[in-house]
N, C-alpha and C positions, 0 to 999 in steps of 0.2 A: 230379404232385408232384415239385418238386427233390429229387433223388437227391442230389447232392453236386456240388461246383463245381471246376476245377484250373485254377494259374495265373490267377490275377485273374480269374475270369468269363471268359478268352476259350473254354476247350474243356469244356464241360459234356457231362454224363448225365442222363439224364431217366426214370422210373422213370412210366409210364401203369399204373393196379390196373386200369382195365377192361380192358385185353388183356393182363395181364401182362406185359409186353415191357419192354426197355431200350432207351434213344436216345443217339446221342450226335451231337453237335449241336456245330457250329465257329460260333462267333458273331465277326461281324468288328465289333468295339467302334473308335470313332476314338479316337485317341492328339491329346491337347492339351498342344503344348510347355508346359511350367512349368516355375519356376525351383526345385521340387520334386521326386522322385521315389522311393517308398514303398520302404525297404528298402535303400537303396542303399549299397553299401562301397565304390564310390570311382566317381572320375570318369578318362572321358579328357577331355580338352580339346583341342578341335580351332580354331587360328586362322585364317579364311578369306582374310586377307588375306596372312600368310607361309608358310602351309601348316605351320605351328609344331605338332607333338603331345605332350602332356603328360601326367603322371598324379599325378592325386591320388587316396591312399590314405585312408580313413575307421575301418579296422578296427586300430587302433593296435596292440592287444593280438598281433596276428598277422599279421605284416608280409606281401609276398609274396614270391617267391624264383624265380620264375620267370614270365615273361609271352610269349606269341605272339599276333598281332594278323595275321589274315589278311584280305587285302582279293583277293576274286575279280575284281574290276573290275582291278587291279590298278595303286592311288592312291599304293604309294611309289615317286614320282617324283624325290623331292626329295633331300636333301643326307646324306649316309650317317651315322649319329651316330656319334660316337666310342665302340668295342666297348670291355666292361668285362670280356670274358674272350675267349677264342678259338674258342669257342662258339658265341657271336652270330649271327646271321644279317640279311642285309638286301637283297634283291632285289625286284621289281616287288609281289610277290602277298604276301611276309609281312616279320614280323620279329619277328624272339626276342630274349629278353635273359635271363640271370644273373645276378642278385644275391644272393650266399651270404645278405650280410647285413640283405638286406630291400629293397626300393621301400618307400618313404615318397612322398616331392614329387618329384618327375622329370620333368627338362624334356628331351625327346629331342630336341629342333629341328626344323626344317623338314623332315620326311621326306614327306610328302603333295604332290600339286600343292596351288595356290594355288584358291580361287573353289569349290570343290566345294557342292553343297546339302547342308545338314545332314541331312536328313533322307532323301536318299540314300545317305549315306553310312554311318551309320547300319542302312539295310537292308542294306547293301554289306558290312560290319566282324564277324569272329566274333571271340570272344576263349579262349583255354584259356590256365591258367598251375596253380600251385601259393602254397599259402602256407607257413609255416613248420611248421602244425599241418597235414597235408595232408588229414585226415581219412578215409572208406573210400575203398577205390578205384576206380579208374572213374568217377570222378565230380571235375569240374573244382571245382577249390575255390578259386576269384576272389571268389564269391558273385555280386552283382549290383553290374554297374559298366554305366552310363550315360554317353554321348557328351554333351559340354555342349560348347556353343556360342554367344559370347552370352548372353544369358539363354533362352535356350532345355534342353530335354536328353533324350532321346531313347533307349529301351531300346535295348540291345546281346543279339545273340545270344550266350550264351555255353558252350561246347562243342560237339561235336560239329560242328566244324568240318571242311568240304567241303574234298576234294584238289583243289590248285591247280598249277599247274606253274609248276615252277623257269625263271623268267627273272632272270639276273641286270641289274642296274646297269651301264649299259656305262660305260667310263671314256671320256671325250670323247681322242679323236686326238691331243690336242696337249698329254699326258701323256706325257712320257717319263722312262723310268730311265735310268743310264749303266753301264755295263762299264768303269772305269778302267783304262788300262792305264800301268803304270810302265817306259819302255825302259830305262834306265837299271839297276834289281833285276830284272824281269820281274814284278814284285808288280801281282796281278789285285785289284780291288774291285770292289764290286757297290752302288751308290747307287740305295734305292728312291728313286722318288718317290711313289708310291701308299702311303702310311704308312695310308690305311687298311683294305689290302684284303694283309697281307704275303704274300709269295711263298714257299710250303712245298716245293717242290721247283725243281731249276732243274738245266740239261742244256746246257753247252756244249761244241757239235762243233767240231774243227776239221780241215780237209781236210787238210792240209800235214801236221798234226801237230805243234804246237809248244808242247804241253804237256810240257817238259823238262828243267823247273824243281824245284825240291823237294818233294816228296809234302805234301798237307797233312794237318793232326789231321783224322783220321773223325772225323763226330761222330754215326754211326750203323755198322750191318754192313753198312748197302748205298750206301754213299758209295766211286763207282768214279774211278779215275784214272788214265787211260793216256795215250801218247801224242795222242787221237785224241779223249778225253773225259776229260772231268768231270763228275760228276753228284754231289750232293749233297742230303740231305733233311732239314730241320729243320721238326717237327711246328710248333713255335709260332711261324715264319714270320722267314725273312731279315729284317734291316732293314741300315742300310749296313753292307757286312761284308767284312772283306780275307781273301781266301784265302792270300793269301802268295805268292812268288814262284814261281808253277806253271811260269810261262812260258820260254820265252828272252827272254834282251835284243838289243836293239836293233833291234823286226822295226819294218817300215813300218808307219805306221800305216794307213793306205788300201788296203794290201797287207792286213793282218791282220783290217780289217772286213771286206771278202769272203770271207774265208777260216772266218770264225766263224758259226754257227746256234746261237739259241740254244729250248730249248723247257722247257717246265715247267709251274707252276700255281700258283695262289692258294688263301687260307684258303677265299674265297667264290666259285670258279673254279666254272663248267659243265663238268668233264669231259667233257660229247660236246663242245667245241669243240675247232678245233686248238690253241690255244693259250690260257692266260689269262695270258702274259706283258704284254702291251701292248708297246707299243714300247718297244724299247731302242738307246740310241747307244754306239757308243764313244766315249771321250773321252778323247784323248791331249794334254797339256798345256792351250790353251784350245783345239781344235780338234774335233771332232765326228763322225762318218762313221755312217749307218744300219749295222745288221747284221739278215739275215735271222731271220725268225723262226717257227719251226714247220717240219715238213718238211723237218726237214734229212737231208741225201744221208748214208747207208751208210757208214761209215768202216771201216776194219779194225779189228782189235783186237788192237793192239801193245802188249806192256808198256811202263811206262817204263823200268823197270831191266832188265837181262838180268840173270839170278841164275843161278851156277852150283848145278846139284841139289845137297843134300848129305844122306848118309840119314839117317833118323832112327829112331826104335825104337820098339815097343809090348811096355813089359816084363811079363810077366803070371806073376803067382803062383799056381804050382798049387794050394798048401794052400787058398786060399780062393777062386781066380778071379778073382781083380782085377787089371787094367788099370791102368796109367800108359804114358803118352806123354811123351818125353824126345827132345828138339829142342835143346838146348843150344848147337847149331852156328846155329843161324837161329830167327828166334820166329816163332812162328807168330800165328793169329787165326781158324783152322778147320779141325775135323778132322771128317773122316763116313764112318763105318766102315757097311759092310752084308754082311749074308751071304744068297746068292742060293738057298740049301739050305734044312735045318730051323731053324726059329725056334732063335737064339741066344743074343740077351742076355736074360737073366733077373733077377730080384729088382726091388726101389726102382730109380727111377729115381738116377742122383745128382744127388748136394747141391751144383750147381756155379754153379748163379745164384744171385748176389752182392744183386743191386737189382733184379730182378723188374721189367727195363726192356727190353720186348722189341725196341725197332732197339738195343740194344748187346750186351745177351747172350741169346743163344737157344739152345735146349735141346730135343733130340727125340731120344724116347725109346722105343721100340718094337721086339717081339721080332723083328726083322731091319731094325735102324737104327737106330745111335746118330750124333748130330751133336750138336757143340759147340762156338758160335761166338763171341771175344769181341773188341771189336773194340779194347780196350787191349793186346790181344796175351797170350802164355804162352809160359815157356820149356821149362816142364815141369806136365804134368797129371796128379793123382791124379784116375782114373775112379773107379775101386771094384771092388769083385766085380760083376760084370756078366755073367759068360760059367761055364759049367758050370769047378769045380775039378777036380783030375785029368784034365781033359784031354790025349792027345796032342796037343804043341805044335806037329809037324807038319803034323796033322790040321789043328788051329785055323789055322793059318794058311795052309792049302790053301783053306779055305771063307769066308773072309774078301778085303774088297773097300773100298778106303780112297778117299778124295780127301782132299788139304789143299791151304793157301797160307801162304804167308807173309805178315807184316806188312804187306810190300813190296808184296804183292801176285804174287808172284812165285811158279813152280810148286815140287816140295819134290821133293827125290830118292826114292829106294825104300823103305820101308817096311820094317825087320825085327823080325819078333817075338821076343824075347829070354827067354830062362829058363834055370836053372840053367846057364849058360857056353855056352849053346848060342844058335846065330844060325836062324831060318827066315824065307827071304822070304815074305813077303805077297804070293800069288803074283797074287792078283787086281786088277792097279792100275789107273792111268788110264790106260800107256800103251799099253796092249791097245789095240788098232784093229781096227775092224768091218770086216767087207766091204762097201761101196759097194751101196745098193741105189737102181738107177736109176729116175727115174721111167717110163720104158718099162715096168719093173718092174711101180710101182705100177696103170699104167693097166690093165696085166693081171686085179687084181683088183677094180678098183674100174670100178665101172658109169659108163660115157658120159654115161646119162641123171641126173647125182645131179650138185650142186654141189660136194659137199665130200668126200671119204674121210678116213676115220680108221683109217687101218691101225693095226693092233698086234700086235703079237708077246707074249703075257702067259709063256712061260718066262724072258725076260730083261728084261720090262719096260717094253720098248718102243715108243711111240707114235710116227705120223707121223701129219702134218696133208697131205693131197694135193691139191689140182685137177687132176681129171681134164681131157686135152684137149678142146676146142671143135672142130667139124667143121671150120674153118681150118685147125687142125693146132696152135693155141696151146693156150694156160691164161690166161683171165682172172684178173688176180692178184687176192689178198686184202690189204686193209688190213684191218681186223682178226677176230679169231677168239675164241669164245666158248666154251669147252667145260664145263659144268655136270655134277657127276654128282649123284646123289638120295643115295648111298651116299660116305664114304669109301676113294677109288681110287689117288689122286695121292700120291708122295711130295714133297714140296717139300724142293728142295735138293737132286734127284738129277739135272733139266736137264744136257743140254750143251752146252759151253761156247760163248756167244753167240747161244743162241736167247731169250732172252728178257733185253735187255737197255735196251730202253727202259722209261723214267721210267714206264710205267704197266701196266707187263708185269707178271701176276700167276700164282703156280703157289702154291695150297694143297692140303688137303686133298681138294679137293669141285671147285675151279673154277679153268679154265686160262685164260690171256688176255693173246694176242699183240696188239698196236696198233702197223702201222708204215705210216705215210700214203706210205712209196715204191712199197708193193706186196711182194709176195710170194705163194708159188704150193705150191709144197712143202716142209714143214718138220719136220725129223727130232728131237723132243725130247727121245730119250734116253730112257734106263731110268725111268721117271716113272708106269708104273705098280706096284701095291703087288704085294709079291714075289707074295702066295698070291690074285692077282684069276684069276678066269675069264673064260673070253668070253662064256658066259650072264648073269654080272651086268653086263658091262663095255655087251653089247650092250639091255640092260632099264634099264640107269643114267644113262646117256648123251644131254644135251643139246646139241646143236650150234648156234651163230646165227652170226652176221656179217655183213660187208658186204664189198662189190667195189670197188675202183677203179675210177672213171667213175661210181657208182651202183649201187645193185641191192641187196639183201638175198637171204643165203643163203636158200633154201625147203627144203629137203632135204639129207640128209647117210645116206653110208653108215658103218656099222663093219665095216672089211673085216678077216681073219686073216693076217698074212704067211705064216703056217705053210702059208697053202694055193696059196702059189706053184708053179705047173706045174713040173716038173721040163725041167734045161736040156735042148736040144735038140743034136744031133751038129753041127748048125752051129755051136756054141762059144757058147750063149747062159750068160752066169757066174753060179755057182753061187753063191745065194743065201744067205747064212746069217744068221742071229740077229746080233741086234746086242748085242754083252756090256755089261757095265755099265761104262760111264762117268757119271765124276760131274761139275758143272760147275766153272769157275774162278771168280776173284775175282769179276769182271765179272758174272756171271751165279745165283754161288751163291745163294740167299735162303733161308739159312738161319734161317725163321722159320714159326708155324704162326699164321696170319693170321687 
């Protein structure tokens, strides 16, 4: 006796009374194209001869608002449609789209190769999207939409679509952007030619240094400028756009394209490549010159301006415990105060972000670390009560530990804590200097047989990333480095200055990540872990990965203690100590919780 049927008759149950049992039973029924199909809320339309895909919607009353179309064979070959948000996606295996206000008729163009079988493709095609009523969840609500072809039309899988890997659309060679330069002002542009794929970050080096020009508008907290670079990041992507005149005038032009690397990424960039800039020329009057691209060489990190320090104050009111910072001589744009003691700031966080726009104003707030970063600048800032009232002001400012910058970019004199007519330095600054710990040092504690050590010191904070030496007597260097914790460990924003300075350098909460394709071998990051971490959690929490220059993936990793460096020996080996807290500079600060 039929039990019950699912899905058109294909996967039935079967219910036998003489042996009481249940069946279930896959029946392969054949599919006969017609220019029909039971139930159906819209069509794709696929054209064999342009590779043209289309969609027609059925379900008027509930438009859709979101569609992904995954092809595991991976059939988009063809021409990238024009994105309706910054969203979009479009590479070999899928493609997404966004329509606040519905798919109705939608011709997306040629994005398929050309000649495909319908009815391969077809088995080939999943679909998931949303409509405007999305209904419960976990469950694709497209309904049922059919591949037409012809007259032909062909069910479509829909959900529960298979992981496919990310290949993007490679841009053919003989796309080129240009890097204008103006000798005459020094005024830098940037002309994509890729309008459809814009460029969200972008990094040029230059060896000489002839970034000398006028600082441009940030239009983030982490738009850097020095002699040596420029980096800049706009989420919704460059289109042609003048920096202004960063430069010097009158350099060569021939001279100035070898001199420049440029590196960054796209909306729809593969992140593991080195680059997804494509080519770029300079272009000085009608004239042209290649510039390198990706891997570009180590530069120093020189201000533009030299700024003489000048101090500035943390005036704090004991009847309530509030903090203001009063800068009036020089503006700032980030201050990060920490105390390396007992937990200090107490109550709300403050009310200091304006537009809840984390690249401009960011905010961290925790009982041993306040940072506040804004990148239109401040002359003067009401914190709030933040810190216990009645306090000795002494005290407080014996236990306390600042980094700022200025506008400029530029570093900021001494810190004094102010109250009632009374001056006390902030005795814990930047420009406390650690004692030198050498990698001889490191190799001491960190085992031969292990790829990677992660030294750390947790009374002051401090992490190193090591390669131990290779029985040559070197260190195979590291291009990049991965460090994952399970727990929150990391402070971001507490780095030293120019460790983690390229376009894809990351320091959160949880996960650390150096990327520099010259290589690197030992790297010192400064007070970066959380004041009260132990080394039972740091070593139960901690994931390590990477890769080498020339190849290879990290396979192992120690967590070694600095504290358990051997004591120096009468032959003059120097005496190791903690590394104190330093905070990072402009270049490197990232002040943000990601």
């Amino acid at each position: 006796m039929l039990g019950g049927m699912i899905r058109n008759g294909v996967i039935m149950f079967v219910h036998l009374p003489s042996v009481n049992r249940f069946y279930f039973a896959v029946v392969a029924l054949p599919f006969v194209a017609s220019s029909s199909f039971a139930q159906v809320t819209g069509y794709l339309d696929y054209n064999p001869a342009s590779g043209s895909l289309a969609f027609v919607d059925l379900a008027g009353d509930d438009p859709v608002t979101t569609m992904k179309i995954v092809s595991v064979d991976g059939v988009f070959t063809g021409t990238r449609p024009e994105a309706s948000t910054p969203f979009d996606l479009f590479d070999k295996h899928r493609f997404f789209t966004i329509t606040p206000n519905g798919l109705k008729a939608e011709t997306f163009g040629p994005l398929m190769a050309r000649g495909l079988n319908p009815n391969d493709l077809a088995n080939d095609l999943c679909l998931e999207g949303t409509r405007t009523d999305p209904g419960a969840e976990g469950i694709s609500h497209l309904g049922n939409i059919a591949l037409r072809a012809g007259n032909g039309t062909w069910p479509l899988q829909i959900g529960n679509c298979p992981a496919v890997p990310v290949v993007p659309n490679v841009m053919p060679d003989s796309t080129i952007s240009y890097l204008d330069y103006d000798p005459e002002t020094g005024t830098l542009t940037f002309d994509d030619r890729r309008a459809d794929d814009p460029v969200t970050t972008i990094e040029i080096v230059s060896k000489q240094g002839v970034f000398t020009g006028a600082r441009p508008s940030a239009s983030t907290l982490f738009d850097i400028y020095e002699k040596h670079r420029f980096f800049t990041i706009t989420p919704f992507g460059l289109k042609p756009d003048q920096f202004g005149p960063l430069m010097a005038t009158g350099l060569d032009a021939e001279v100035l394209a070898s001199d420049l690397c440029l590196d960054g990424s796209r909306t729809q960039a593969n992140r593991g490549a080195d680059s997804a800039l494509g080519n770029v020329d300079l272009r000085v009057g009608d004239g042209t010159w290649p510039i390198q691209i990706a891997q570009c060489p180590a530069v120093p990190h020189v201000p533009r301006v030299t700024i003489d320090p000048i101090d500035f104050y943390l005036d704090y009111d004991p009847a309530t415990g509030a903090l203001s910072v009063d800068s009036t001589s020089q503006r700032l744009n980030a201050i990060v105060l920490r105390t390396v003691q007992t937990p200090l700031f107490t109550g709300n966080a403050p009310d200091l972000v304006d537009d809840r726009d984390p690249l401009r104003e960011t905010l961290i707030f925790e009982p041993r670390l306040f940072s506040f970063g804004d990148v239109k600048g401040y002359d003067t800032l009401d914190v709030g009560p933040i810190v216990p009232a009645d306090a000795d002001p002494k005290w407080l400012a014996s236990v306390l530990c600042y980094r700022a910058r200025t506008a400029e970019g530029g570093e900021t004199g001494p810190l004094y804590l102010r109250t009632g007519g009374e001056i006390f330095p902030v005795s814990c600054d930047y420009k406390v200097q650690a004692a030198q710990v050498t990698p001889d040092v490191l190799d001491d504690i960190v085992s031969d047989d292990v790829d990677v050590g992660v030294v750390v010191e947790p009374d002051s904070g401090t992490l190193i990333v090591h390669v131990p030496e290779i029985p040559d007597g070197a260190s195979k260097p590291l291009t990049r480095i991965t460090i994952e914790s399970d727990s929150p460990i990391f402070v971001p924003g507490a780095q030293l200055s120019g460790v983690l300075d390229g376009p894809f350098d990351i320091l959160t909460e949880q996960r650390l990540l150096k990327k520099d394709s010259t290589g690197f071998s030992t790297v010192n990051f400064g007070p970066i872990l959380r004041p009260d971490v132990e080394i039972s959690e740091i070593e139960r929490a901690l994931h390590v990965s990477g890769s080498f220059l020339g190849g290879g993936l990290v396979q192992n990793s120690q967590v070694a203690d600095l504290r358990s460096v051997p004591e120096p020996s009468a032959a003059g080996l120097v005496l190791v100590t903690a590394f104190l807290l330093l905070f990072s500079r402009r270049t490197s600060n990232r002040l943000s919780r990601r």
